[in-house]
N, C-alpha and C positions, 0 to 999 in steps of 0.2 A: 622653295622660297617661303613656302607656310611657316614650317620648324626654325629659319634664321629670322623668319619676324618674330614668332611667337619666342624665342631663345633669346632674343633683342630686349623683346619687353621683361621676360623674367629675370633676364640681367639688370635693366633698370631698376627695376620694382627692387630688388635683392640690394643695390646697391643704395639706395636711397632710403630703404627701410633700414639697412644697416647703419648709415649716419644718424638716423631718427634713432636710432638705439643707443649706439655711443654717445650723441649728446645729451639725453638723459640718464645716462647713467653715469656719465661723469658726476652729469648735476648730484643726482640721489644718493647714487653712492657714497659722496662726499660728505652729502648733508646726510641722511640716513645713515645708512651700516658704518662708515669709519668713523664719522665724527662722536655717536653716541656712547655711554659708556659700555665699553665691552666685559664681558662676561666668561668669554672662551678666551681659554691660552693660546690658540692657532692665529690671533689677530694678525701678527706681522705678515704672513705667509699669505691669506688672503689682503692686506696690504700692498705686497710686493705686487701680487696679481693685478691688482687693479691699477697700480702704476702704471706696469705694461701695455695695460689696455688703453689708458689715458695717452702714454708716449707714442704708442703705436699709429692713434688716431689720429693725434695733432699734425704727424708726418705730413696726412694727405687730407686732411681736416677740408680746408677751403675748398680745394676739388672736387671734392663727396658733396659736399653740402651744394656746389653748382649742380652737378649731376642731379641731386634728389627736387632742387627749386625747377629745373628744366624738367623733370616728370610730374611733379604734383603740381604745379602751376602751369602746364601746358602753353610752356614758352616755343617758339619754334625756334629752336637753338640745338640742332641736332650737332652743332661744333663739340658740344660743353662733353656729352658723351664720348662722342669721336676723341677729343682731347683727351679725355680719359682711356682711356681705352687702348688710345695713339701709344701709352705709355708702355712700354711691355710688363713694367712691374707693377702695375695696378690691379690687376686682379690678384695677381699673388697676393700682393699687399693687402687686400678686402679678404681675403680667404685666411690668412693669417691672424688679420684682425678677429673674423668672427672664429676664427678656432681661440685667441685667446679670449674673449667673451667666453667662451663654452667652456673654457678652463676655469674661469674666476666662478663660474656659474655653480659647476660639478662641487669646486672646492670650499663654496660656501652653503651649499645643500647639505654636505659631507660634515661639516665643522659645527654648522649650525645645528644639525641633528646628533651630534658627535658633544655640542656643549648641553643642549639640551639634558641627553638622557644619564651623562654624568653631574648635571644638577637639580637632579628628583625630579625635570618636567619631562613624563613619558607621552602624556598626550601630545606634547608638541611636537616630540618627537617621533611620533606615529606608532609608537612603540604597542 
């Protein structure tokens, strides 16, 4: 009973921190990394990535964002989880999501140190 509450919560927590991420990284990303002039030739490619992640989110956008309000705002609203959860393809879908996060993430680590140390900045690039 301990491990399906404690499983419960870390599912919440996972799930609600994961909306708290994609909706600032839509923000930032947009305004930050794509909108700024770029410098590296891989732009499109991390572009494409982050589409992904934008289209991916919006799917279940309203959902997540109930889920994370019913845990950080300690509503009694064990439905909003339940509902989610009710869904069969919801966790896939949050697991999918945060693998493409973790893709856009690798391939801008990869490009940006990748533009860097072919444009003489080695520090930056940790070189």
């Amino acid at each position: 009973m301990q491990n399906d509450r404690e499983s419960l919560a870390y599912t919440k927590l996972w799930l609600s921190l994961l909306f708290d991420v994609c909706k600032e990284f839509v923000r930032e990303v947009e305004e930050q990394i794509m909108m700024r002039p770029v410098h590296f030739s891989t732009q499109g490619n991390l572009g494409k990535k982050q589409e992904e992640v934008r289209q991916h989110f919006n799917q279940r956008k309203t959902m997540l964002n109930a889920v994370r309000n019913a845990t950080f705002h300690f509503k009694n609203e064990p439905h909003v989880l339940l509902d989610f959860l009710g869904d069969s393809q919801a966790i896939g879908w949050a697991e999918e999501l945060h693998v493409k996060l973790e893709d856009f993430f690798s391939a801008y680590r990869v490009e940006t140190a990748v533009g860097y140390a072919t444009n003489g900045r080695d520090m930056e690039a940790g070189l």
